[in-house]
Each structure stands twice: as structure tokens, then as C-alpha cells.
N, C-alpha and C positions, 0 to 999 in steps of 0.2 A: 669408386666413391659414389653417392649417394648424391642427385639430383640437388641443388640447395631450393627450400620452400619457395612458392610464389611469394610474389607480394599480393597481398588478395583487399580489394574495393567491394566495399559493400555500398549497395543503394537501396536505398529506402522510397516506395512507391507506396505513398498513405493511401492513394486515391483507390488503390485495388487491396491492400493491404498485402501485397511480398515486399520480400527481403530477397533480392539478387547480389550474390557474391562473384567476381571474376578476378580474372591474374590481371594486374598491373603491367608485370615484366615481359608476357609472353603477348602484349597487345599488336595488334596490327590494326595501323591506322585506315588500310585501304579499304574494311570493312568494318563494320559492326562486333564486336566480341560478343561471342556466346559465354554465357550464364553458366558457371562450375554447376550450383546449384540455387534454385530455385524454390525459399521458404515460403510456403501459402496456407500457414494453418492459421492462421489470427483469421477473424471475421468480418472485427473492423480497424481502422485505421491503425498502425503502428505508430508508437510515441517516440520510444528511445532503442538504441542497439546500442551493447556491450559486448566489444573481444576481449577473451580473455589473454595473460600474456604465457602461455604454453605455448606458441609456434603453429604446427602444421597440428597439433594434436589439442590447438586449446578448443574451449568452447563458448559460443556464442549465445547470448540472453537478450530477448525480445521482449516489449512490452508493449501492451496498446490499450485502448479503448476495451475493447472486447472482456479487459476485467481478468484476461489473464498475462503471465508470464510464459515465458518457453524458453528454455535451455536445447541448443542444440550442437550435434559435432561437427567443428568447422572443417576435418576432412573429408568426411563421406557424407554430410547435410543430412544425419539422420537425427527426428528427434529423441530428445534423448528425456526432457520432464516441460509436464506442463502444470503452473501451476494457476488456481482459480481462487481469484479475491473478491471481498463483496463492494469493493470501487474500482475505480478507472484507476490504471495504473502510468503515470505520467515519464518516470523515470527508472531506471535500473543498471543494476553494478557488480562487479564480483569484487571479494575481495581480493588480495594478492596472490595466498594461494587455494583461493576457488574454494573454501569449508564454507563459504557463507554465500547469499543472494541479498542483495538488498534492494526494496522495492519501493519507491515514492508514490502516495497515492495521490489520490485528488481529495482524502478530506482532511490532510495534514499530515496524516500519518504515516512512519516508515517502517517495513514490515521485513524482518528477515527470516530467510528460511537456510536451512540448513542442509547442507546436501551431503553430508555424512552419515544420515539418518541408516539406521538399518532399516527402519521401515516404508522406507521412502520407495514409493511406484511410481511410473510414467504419468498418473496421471491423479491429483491430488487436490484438495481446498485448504486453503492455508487453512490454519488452529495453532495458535498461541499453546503454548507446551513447554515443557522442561528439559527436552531433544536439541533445542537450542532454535526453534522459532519463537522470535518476540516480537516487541512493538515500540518504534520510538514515537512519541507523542512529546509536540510542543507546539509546533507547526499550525497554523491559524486557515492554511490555504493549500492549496493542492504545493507537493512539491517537484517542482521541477529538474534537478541536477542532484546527484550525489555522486563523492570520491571519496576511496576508502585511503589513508596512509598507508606505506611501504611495511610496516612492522603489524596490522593488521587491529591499532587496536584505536583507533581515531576513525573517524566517520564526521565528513563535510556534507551538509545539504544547504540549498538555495529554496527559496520556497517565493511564493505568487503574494505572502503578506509581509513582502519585504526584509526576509530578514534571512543573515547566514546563521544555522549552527554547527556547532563543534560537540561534540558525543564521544563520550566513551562507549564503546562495543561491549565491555564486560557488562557496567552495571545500567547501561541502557539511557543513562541519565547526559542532559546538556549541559556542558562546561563553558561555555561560552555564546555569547549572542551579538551578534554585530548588526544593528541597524541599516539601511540601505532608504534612498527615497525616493524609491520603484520596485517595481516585481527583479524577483533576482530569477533569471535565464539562464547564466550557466557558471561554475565558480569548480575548481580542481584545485589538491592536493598537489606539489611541486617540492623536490628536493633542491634543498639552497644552495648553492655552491660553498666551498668551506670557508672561503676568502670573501663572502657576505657583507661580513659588519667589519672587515678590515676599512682605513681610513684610505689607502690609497690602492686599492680593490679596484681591477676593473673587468668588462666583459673581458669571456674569452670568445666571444666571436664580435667582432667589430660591425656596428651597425649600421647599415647604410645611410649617406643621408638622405633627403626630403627636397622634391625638385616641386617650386609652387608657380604657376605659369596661368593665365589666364584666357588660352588659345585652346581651342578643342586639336588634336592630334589630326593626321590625315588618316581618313578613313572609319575615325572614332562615331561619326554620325551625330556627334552631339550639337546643341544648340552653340553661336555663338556667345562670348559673356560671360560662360559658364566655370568654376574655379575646376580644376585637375591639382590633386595631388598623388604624385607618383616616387616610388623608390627608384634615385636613380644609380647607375652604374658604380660599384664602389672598388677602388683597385686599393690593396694593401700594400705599402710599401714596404721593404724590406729593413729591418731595423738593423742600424750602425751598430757595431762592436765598440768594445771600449774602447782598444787601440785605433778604429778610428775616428773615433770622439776625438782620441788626444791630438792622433797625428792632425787633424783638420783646424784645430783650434790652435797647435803652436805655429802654422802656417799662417792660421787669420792674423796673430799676435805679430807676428814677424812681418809681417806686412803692412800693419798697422805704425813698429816702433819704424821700421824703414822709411815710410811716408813722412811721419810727425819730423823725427831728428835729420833723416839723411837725406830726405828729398825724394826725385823721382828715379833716382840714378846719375842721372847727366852732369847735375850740380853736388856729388857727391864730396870729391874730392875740393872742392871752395868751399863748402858746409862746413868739413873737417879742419882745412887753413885759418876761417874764420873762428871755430872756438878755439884753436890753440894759440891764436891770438889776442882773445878772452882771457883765454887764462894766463898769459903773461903778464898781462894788463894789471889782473887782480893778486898776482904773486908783487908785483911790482908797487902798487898801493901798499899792500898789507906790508911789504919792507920796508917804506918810508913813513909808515904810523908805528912800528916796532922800534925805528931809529929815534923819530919823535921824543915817544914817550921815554925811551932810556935818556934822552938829555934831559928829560924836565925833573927825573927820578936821581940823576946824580950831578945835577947842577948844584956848586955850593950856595946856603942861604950867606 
């Protein structure tokens, strides 16, 4: 059997502009992790990274300052396309299954490139074509965030003039515009659970609560005075069966009519003497009003 993939961390070092990838799983805390690979071909700063989700065989999209993009393979860190815009390139994306690149610039613009191209080289300048490189334009301000939907044909961006759209991929145009009253930073596409807009829908992972405490922790360093709120410890309980729903509740009931009518126990049997005595009482009335009445009923006038 065949090794199962790392889990692989990427870090983003703007100040020198690489891109360092390392295993998660194979960490050793006692030192320092060395670097799988080591991406240093941006010149300046890196803005955004993009995995894609192919596994040990997907590939990885950079963007920066430096005005260009870069596609590379996240097994061997080799590059694999570089491409050259006439702005800064703030954000970037693949689609689902990786036919497309999409590029947020800085002067609103979002620019996709195509990576099916037959004529597509290592190293390129965008151009607007019929290959399937376009341009979405609407965007007022550099944009910051894109996410593409699972079926490949919706495209989310947040942009710096406030505002999210929604785009169709075919015909390049915004279907939607949602206001904001601030620069939008980061916004993603998410699959709903099916049980969404049901009425009595709930998580299926239960959330922890909110512990709000007005003490700095030991060790925290922080000022006295200061608010802390933390997720604190959440245990789930094990949820009752029907049957013992039932069984627990004819126990409550039965303990409840035992209290009310019969007492604690002790005084069970003078509880019982005393209604049967009641009820002699009231058979005894109700005979002498039945007598009553037949005399008054066949008294002659």
C-alpha cells in the first residue's frame, strides 16, 4: 500500500516574497521543520495562494505584486506557468476542476485564463481571446477575494469598493450585487446542508459555548481589566432512546400519583381506610335522598 499524502502547510513570507510548503503530519516539535519546497520566483511581495483540490498531484497558484501569477506542482515544486498582467494582482483561484484561473486585480478587474489552451507556454501575458481568456469588469476597486462554486459555473468576488458579486462564468456578466459598509476582505462559496431552511434543522456538530470572564488567565501576560472571551470545554451528551423517555417518565408519573393520593408510604394504608370511609358516607347520603325523593313522588295528594 502506498504511503497516504502529507498534510502540507504553506507559508507565505511577503517580506522576501517565497512561498514555503512543509508536512503537518511528519512534524517534529523538537526542531525546526524543513521546507518540502521552497517557491521564490515572485519578485515582490505575494498577495494570495490557491490549493488546488487534486491531492498530492494538485497544483498550487500564486499571486503578487510583481504583476504576475504562477501555477505550480505541489509534488515536486516545479513551475509549471507564469503568467504576466498589466496590474497588481491582489487575489487568485482555480476552479473545481482546474480548466480555468481566476485573477483579481487591483484596478477591479477579474481576469481568467485558461489552462487548456493548446497554446499555452510556461511563460505568457494575459490577452483577452476566444481560447477562453476573459475579463470580468464591474468592480470599482482592486479585488480582494474570489470563490468559484462546486459545479463551475458561479464565481464570488469581494472587492476594496465595498461590494460582493456574483457572475456567471459563461457569459462574464454580474448577477447579483450585495452592498457592504466597508472594504470586503474575504467572502467564499459554501455548500448548505440539505436540512438548511427546515424549521426544526439543526447543526450537526454542536457548538461550543462562550466563557466571558473579566481576569487575565495565568501566564496570559495580559493587562488587568481586560475582557477574555474563550470557547470553553463542550462534552456531548448521549441522547436517550425512546424507550427510555418512556420508561423515565412512567416512573416520574408513578411517583408523583403515589405522593399526591397515597402518601409517603407509612400512611398508606389510613389514606386507603379513610376514602373507603368517604365513600360509605356518600353511598349512604345518596340512599337517603333517593328514599326522600320516592316518598314525595308517591305521596297521595
Amino acid at each position: 500500500m502506498c504511503d497516504p499524502a502529507p498534510l502540507t502547510v504553506f507559508c507565505v513570507c511577503v517580506c522576501v516574497c517565497v512561498c514555503v510548503c512543509f508536512s503537518a503530519i511528519q512534524l517534529d516539535l523538537s526542531h525546526t521543520p524543513e521546507p518540502r519546497h521552497i517557491l521564490s520566483r515572485h519578485s515582490l511581495p505575494i498577495t494570495d495562494l490557491h490549493c488546488g483540490l487534486m491531492g498530492a498531484q494538485a497544483r498550487i497558484a500564486t499571486a503578487s505584486l510583481d504583476q504576475t501569477v504562477k501555477v505550480w506542482e505541489l509534488s515536486s515544486g516545479e513551475l509549471l506557468l507564469s503568467v504576466l498582467f498589466d496590474v497588481e494582482i491582489m487575489s487568485v483561484t482555480f476552479d473545481p476542476s482546474e480548466y480555468f484561473l481566476f485573477c483579481g486585480g487591483s484596478d477591479g478587474n477579474i481576469f481568467q485564463v485558461s489552462l487548456c489552451s493548446q497554446s499555452l507556454s510556461r511563460d505568457k501575458s494575459f490577452q483577452s481571446d476566444n481560447d477562453g481568456n476573459q475579463v470580468f469588469k464591474g468592480h470599482r476597486n482592486l479585488v480582494t477575494c474570489l470563490s468559484v462554486s462546486m459545479d463551475g459555473t458561479l464565481l464570488l468576488s469581494g472587492s476594496h469598493d465595498e461590494t460582493v458579486r456574483l457572475w456567471d462564468v459563461q457569459s462574464k456578466q454580474s448577477i447579483r450585487c450585495l452592498a457592504h459598509k466597508g472594504p470586503v476582505t474575504n467572502a467564499i462559496i459554501m455548500a448548505a446542508p440539505a436540512n438548511m431552511f427546515l424549521p426544526d434543522s439543526r447543526p450537526a456538530i454542536p457548538l461550543p459555548r462562550f466563557s466571558r470572564h473579566l481576569h487575565a488567565s495565568e501566564g496570559d501576560g495580559g493587562e488587568s481589566g481586560e475582557v477574555c472571551v474563550r470557547l470553553g470545554p463542550y462534552i456531548q451528551e448521549e441522547e436517550e432512546t425512546y424507550l427510555q423517555k418512556a420508561d423515565r417518565l412512567n416512573s416520574l408519573m408513578n411517583a408523583v400519583t403515589d405522593k399526591s393520593v397515597f402518601g409517603d408510604g407509612e400512611n398508606t394504608k389510613v389514606r386507603v381506610a379513610e376514602l373507603e370511609e368517604e365513600v360509605q358516607t356518600l353511598k349512604k347520603v345518596n340512599k337517603d335522598l333517593y328514599d326522600f325523593s320516592s316518598q314525595l313522588l308517591t305521596k297521595p295528594t
